[in-house]
PDB file with SEQRES, HELIX, SHEET and CRYST1 records, atoms N, CA, C and O in Angstrom:
SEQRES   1 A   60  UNK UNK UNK UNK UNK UNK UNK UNK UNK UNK UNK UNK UNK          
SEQRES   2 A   60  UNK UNK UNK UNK UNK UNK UNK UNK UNK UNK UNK UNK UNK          
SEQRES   3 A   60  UNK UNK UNK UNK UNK UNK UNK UNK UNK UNK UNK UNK UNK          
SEQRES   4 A   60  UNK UNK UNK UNK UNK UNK UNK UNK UNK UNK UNK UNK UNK          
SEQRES   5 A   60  UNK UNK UNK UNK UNK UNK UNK UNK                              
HELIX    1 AA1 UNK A    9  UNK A   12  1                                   4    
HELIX    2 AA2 UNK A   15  UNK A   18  1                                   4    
HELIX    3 AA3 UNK A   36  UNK A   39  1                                   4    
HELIX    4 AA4 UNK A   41  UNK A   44  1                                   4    
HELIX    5 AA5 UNK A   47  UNK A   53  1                                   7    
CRYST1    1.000    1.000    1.000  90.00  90.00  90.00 P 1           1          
ATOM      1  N   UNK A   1     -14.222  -6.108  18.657  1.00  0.00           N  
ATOM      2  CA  UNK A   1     -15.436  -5.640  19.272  1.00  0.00           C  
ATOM      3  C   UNK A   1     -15.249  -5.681  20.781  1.00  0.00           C  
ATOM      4  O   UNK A   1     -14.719  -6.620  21.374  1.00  0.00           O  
ATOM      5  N   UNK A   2     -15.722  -4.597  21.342  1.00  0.00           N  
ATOM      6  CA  UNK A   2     -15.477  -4.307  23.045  1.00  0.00           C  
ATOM      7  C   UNK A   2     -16.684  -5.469  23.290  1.00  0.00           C  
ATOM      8  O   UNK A   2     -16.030  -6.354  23.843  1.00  0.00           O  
ATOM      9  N   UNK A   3     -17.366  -5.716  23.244  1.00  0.00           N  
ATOM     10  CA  UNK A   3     -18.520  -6.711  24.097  1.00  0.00           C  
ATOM     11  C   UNK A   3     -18.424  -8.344  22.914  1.00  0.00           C  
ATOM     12  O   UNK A   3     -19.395  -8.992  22.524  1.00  0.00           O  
ATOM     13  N   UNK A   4     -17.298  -8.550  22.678  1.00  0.00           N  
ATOM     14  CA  UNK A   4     -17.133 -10.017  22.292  1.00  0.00           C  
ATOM     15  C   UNK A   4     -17.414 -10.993  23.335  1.00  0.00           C  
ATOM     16  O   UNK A   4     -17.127 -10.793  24.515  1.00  0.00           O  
ATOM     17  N   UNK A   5     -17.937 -11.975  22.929  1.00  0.00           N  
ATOM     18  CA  UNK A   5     -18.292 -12.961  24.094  1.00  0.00           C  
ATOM     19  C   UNK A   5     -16.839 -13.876  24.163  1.00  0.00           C  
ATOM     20  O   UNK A   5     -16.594 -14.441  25.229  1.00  0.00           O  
ATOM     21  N   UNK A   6     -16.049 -13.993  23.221  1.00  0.00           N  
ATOM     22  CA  UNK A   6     -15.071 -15.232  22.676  1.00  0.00           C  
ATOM     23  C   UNK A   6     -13.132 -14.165  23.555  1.00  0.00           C  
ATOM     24  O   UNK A   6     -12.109 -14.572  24.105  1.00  0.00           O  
ATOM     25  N   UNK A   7     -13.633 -12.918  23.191  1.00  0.00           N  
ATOM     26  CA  UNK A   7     -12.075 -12.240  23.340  1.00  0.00           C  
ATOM     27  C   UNK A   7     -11.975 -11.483  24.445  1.00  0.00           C  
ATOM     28  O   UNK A   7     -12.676 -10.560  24.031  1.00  0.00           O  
ATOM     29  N   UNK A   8     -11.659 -11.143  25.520  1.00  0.00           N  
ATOM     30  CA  UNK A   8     -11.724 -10.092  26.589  1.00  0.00           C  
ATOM     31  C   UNK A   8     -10.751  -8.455  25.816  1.00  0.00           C  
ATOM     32  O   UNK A   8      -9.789  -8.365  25.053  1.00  0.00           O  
ATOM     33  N   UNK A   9     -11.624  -7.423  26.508  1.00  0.00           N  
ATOM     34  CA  UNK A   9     -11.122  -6.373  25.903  1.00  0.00           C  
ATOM     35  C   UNK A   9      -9.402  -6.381  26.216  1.00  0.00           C  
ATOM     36  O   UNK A   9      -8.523  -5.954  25.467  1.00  0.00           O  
ATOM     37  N   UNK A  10      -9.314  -6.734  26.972  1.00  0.00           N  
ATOM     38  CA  UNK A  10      -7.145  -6.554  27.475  1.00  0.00           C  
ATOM     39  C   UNK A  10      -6.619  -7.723  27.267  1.00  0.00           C  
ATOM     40  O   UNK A  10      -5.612  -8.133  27.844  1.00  0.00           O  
ATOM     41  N   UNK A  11      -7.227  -8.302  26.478  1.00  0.00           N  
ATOM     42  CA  UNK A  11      -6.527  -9.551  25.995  1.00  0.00           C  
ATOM     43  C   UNK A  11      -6.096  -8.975  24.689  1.00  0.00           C  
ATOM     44  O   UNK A  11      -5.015  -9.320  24.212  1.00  0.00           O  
ATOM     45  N   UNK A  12      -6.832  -8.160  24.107  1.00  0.00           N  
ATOM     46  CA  UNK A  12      -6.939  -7.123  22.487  1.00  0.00           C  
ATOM     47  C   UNK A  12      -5.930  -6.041  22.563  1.00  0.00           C  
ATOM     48  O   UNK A  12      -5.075  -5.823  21.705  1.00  0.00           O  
ATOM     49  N   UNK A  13      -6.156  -5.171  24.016  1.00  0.00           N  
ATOM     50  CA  UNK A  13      -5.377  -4.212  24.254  1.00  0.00           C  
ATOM     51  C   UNK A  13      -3.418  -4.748  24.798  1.00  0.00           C  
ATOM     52  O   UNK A  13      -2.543  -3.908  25.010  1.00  0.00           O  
ATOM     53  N   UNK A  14      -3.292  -5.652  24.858  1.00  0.00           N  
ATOM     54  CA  UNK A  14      -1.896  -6.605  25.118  1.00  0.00           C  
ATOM     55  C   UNK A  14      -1.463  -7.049  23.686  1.00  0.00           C  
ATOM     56  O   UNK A  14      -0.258  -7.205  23.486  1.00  0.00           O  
ATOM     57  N   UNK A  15      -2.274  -7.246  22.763  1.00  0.00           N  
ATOM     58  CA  UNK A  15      -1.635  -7.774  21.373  1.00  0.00           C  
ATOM     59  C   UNK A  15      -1.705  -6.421  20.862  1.00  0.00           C  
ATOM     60  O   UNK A  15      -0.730  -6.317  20.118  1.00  0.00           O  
ATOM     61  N   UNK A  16      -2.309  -5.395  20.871  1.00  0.00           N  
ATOM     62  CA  UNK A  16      -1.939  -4.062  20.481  1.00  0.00           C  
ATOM     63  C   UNK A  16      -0.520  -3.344  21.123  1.00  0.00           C  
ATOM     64  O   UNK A  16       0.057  -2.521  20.412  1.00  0.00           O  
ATOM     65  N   UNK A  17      -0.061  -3.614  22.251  1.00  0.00           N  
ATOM     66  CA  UNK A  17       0.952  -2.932  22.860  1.00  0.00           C  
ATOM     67  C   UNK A  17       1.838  -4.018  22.538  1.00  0.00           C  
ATOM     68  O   UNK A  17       3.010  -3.673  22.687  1.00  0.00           O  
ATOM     69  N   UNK A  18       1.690  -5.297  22.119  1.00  0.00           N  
ATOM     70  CA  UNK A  18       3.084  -5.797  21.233  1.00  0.00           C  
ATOM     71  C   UNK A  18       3.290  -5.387  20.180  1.00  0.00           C  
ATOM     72  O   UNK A  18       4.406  -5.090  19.755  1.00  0.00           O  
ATOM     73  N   UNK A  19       1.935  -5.275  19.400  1.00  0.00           N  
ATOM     74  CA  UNK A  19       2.797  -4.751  17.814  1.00  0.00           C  
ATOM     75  C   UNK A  19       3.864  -3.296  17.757  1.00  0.00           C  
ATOM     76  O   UNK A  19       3.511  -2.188  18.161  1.00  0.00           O  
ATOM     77  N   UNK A  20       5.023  -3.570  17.247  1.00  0.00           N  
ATOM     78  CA  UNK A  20       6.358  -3.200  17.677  1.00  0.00           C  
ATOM     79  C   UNK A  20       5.997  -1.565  16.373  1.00  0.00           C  
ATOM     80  O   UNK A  20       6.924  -0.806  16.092  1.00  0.00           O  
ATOM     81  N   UNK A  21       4.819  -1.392  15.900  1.00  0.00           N  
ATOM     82  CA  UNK A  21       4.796  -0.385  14.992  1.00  0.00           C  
ATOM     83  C   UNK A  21       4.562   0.971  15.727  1.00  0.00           C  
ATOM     84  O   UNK A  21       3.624   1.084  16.517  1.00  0.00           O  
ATOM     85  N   UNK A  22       5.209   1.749  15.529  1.00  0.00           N  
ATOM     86  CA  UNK A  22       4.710   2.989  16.226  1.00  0.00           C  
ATOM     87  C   UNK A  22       3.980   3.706  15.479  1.00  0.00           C  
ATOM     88  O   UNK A  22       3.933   4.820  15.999  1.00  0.00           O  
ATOM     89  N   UNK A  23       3.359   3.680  14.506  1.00  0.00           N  
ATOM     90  CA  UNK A  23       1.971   4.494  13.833  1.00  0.00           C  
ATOM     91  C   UNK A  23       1.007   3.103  13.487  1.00  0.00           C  
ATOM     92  O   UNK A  23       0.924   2.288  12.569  1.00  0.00           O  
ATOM     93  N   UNK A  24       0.359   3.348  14.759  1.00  0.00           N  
ATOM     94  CA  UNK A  24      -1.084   2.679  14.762  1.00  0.00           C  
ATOM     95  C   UNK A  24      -2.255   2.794  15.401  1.00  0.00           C  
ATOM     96  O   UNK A  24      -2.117   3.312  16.510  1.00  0.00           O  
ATOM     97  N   UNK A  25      -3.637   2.435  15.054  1.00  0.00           N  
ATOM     98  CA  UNK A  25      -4.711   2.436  15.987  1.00  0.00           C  
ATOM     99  C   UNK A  25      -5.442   1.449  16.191  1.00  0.00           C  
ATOM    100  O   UNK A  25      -5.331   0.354  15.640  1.00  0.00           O  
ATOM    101  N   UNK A  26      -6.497   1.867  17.255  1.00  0.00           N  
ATOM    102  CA  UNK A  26      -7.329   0.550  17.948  1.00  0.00           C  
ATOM    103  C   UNK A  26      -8.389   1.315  17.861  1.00  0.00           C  
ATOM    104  O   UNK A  26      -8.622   2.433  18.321  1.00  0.00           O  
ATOM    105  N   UNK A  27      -8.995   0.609  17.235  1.00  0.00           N  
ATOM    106  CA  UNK A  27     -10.593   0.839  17.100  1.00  0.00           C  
ATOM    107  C   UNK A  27     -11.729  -0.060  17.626  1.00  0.00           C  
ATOM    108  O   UNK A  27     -11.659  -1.255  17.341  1.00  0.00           O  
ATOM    109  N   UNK A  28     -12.514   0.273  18.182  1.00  0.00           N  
ATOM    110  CA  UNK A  28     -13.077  -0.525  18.930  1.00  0.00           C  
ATOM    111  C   UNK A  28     -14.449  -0.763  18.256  1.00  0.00           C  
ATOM    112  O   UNK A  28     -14.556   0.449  18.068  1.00  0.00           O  
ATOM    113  N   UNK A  29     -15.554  -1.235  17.743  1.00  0.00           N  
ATOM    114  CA  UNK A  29     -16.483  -1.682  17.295  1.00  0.00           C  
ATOM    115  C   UNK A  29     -17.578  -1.764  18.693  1.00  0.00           C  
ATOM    116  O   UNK A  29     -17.644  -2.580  19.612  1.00  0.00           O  
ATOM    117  N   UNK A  30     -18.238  -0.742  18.434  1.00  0.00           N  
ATOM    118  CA  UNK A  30     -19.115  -0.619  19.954  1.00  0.00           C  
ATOM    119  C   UNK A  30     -20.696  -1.429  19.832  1.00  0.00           C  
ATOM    120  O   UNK A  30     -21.179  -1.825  18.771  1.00  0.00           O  
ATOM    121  N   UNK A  31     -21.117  -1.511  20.725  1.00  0.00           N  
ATOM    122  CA  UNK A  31     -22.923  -1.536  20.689  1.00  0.00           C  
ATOM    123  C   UNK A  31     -22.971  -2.843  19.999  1.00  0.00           C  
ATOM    124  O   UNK A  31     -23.794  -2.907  19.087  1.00  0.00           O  
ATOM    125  N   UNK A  32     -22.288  -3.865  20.230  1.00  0.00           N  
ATOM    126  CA  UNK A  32     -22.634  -4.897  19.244  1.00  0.00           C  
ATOM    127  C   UNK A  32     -21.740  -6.254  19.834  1.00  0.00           C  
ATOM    128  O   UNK A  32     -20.517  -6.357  19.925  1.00  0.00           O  
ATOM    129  N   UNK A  33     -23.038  -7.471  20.280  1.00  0.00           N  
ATOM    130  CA  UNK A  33     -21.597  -8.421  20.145  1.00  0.00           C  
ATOM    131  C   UNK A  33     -21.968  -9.627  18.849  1.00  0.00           C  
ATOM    132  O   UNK A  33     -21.555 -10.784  18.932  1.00  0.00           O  
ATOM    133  N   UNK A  34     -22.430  -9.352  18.204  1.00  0.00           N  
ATOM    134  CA  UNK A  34     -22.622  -9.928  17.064  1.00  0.00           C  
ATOM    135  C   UNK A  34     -21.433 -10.181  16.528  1.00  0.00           C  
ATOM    136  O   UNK A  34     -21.114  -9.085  16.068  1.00  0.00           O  
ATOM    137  N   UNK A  35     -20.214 -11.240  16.196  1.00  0.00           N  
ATOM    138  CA  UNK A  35     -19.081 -11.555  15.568  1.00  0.00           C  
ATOM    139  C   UNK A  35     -19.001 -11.050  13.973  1.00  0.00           C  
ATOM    140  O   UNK A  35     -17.964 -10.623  13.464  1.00  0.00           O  
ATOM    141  N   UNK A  36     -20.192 -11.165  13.326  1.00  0.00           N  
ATOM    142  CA  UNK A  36     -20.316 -10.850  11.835  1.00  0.00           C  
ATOM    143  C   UNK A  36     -20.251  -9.530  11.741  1.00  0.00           C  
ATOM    144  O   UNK A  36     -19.841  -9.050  10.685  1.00  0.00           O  
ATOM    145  N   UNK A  37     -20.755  -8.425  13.141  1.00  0.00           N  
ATOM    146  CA  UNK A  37     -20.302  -7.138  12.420  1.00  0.00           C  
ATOM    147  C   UNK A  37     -19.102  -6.808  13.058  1.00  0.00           C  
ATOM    148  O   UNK A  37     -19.589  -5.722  13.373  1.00  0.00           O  
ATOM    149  N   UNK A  38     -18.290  -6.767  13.404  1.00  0.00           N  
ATOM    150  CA  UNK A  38     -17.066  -7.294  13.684  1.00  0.00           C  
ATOM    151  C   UNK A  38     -16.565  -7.414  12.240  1.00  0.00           C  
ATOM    152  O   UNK A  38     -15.842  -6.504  11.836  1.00  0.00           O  
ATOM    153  N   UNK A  39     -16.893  -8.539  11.323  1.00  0.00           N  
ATOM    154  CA  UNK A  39     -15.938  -8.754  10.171  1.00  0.00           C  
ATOM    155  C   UNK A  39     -16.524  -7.852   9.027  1.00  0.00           C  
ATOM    156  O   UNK A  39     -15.896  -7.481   8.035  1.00  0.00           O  
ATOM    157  N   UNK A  40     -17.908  -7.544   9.345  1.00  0.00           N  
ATOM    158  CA  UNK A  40     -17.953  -6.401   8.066  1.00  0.00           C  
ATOM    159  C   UNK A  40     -18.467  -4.862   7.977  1.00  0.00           C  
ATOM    160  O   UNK A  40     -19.061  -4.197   7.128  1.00  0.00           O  
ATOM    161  N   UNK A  41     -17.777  -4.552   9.682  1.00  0.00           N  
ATOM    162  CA  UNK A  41     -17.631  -3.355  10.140  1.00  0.00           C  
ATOM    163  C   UNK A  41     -16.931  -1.935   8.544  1.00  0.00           C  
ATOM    164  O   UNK A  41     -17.374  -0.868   8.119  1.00  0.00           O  
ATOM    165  N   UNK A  42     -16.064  -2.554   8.302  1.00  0.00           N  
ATOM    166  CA  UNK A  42     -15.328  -1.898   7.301  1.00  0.00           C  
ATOM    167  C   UNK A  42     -16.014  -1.856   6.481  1.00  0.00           C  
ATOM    168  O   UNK A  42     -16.352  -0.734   6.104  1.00  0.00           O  
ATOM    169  N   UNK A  43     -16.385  -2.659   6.018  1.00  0.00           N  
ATOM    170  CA  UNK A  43     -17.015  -3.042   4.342  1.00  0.00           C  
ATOM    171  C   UNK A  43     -18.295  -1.881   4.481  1.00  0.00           C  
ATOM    172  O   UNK A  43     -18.362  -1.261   3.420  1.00  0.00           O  
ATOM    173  N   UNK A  44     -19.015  -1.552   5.178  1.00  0.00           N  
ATOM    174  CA  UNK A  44     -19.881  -0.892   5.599  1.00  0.00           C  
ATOM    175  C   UNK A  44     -19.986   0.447   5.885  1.00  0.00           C  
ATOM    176  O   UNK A  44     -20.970   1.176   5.754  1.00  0.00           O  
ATOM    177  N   UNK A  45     -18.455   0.806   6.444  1.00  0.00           N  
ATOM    178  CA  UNK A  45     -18.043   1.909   6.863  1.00  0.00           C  
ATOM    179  C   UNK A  45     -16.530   2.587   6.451  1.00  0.00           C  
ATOM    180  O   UNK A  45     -15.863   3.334   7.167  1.00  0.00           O  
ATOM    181  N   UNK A  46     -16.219   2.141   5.192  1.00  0.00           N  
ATOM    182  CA  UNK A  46     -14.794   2.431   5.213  1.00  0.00           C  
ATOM    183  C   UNK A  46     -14.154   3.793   5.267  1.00  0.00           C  
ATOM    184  O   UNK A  46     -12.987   3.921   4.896  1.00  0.00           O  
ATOM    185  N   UNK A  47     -14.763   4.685   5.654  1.00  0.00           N  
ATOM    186  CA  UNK A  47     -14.077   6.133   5.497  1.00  0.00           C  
ATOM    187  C   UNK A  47     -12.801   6.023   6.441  1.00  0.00           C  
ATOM    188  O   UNK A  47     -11.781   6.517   5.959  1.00  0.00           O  
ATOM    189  N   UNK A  48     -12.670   5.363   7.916  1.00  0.00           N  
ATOM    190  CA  UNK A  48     -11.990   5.096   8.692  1.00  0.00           C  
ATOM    191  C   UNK A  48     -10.784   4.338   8.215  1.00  0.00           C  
ATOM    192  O   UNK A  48      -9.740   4.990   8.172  1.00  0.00           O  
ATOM    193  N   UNK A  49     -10.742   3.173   7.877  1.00  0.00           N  
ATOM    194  CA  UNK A  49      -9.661   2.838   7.314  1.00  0.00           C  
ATOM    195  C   UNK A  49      -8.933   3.386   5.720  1.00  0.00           C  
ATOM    196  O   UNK A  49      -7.743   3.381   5.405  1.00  0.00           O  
ATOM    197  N   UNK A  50      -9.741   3.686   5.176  1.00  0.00           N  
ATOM    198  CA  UNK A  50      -9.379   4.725   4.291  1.00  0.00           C  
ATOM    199  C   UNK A  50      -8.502   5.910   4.192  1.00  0.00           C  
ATOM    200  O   UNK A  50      -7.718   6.250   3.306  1.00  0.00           O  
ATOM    201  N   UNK A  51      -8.863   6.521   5.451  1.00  0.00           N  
ATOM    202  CA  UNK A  51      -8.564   7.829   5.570  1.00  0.00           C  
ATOM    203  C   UNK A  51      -6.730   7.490   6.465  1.00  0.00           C  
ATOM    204  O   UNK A  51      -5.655   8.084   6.549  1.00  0.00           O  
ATOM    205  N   UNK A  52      -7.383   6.085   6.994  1.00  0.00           N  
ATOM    206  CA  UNK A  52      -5.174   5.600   7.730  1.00  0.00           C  
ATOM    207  C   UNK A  52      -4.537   5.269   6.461  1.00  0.00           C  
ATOM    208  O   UNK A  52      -3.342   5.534   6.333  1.00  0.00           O  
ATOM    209  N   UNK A  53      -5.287   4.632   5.350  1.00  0.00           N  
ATOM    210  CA  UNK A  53      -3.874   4.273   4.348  1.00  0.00           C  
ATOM    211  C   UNK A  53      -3.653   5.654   3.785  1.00  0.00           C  
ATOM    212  O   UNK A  53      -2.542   6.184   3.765  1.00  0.00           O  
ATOM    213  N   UNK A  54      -4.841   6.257   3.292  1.00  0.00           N  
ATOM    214  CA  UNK A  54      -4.544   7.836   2.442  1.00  0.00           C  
ATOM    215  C   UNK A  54      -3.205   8.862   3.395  1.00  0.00           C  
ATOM    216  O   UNK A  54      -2.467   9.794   3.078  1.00  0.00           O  
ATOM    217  N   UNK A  55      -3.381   8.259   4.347  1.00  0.00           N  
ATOM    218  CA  UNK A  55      -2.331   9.296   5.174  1.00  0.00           C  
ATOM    219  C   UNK A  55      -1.427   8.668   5.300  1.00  0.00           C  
ATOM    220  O   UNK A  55      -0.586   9.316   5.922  1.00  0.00           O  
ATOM    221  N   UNK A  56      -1.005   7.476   4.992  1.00  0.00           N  
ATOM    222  CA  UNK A  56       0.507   7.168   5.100  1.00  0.00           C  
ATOM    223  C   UNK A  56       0.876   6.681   3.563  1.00  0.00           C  
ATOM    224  O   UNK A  56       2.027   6.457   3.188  1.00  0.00           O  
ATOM    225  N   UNK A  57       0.048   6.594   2.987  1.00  0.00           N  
ATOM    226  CA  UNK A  57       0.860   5.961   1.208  1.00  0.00           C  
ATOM    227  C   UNK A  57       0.563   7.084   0.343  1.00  0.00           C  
ATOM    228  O   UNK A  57       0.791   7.060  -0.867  1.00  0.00           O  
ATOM    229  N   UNK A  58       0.098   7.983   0.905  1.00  0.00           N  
ATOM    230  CA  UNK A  58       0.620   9.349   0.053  1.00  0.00           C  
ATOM    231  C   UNK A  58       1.963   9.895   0.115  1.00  0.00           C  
ATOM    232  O   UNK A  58       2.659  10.133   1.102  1.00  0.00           O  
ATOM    233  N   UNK A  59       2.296  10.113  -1.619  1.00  0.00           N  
ATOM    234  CA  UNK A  59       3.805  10.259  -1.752  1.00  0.00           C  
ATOM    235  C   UNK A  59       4.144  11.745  -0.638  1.00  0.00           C  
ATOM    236  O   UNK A  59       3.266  12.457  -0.153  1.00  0.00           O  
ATOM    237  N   UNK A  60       5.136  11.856  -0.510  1.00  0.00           N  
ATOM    238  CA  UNK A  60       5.612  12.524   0.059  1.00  0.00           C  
ATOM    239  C   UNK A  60       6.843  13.613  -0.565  1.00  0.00           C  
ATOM    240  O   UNK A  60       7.395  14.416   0.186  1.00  0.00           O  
TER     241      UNK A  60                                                      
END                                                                             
């Protein structure tokens, strides 16, 4: 979440530019610093993460 009280946003954006994967994203969880929607952002909304596994674990 961009307005976490606990994480600074480039503290998030520095552990993203380590992970050594080159197909990935950062999604940011807006309008909210509530920690709980944060953890059940997905559960709520999954078309988004859905739509990253459907595009890479489809056979080929």
């Amino acid at each position: 979440m961009r307005d976490d009280h606990l994480v600074v946003p480039s503290d998030l954006e520095s552990i993203y530019d380590a992970v050594a994967a080159e197909d990935k994203e950062m999604f940011w969880i807006e309008h909210t610093n509530a920690r709980w929607d944060g953890y059940t952002w997905f559960q709520r909304h999954p078309e988004r993460i859905l739509q990253f596994f459907d595009a890479r674990m489809t056979s080929r």
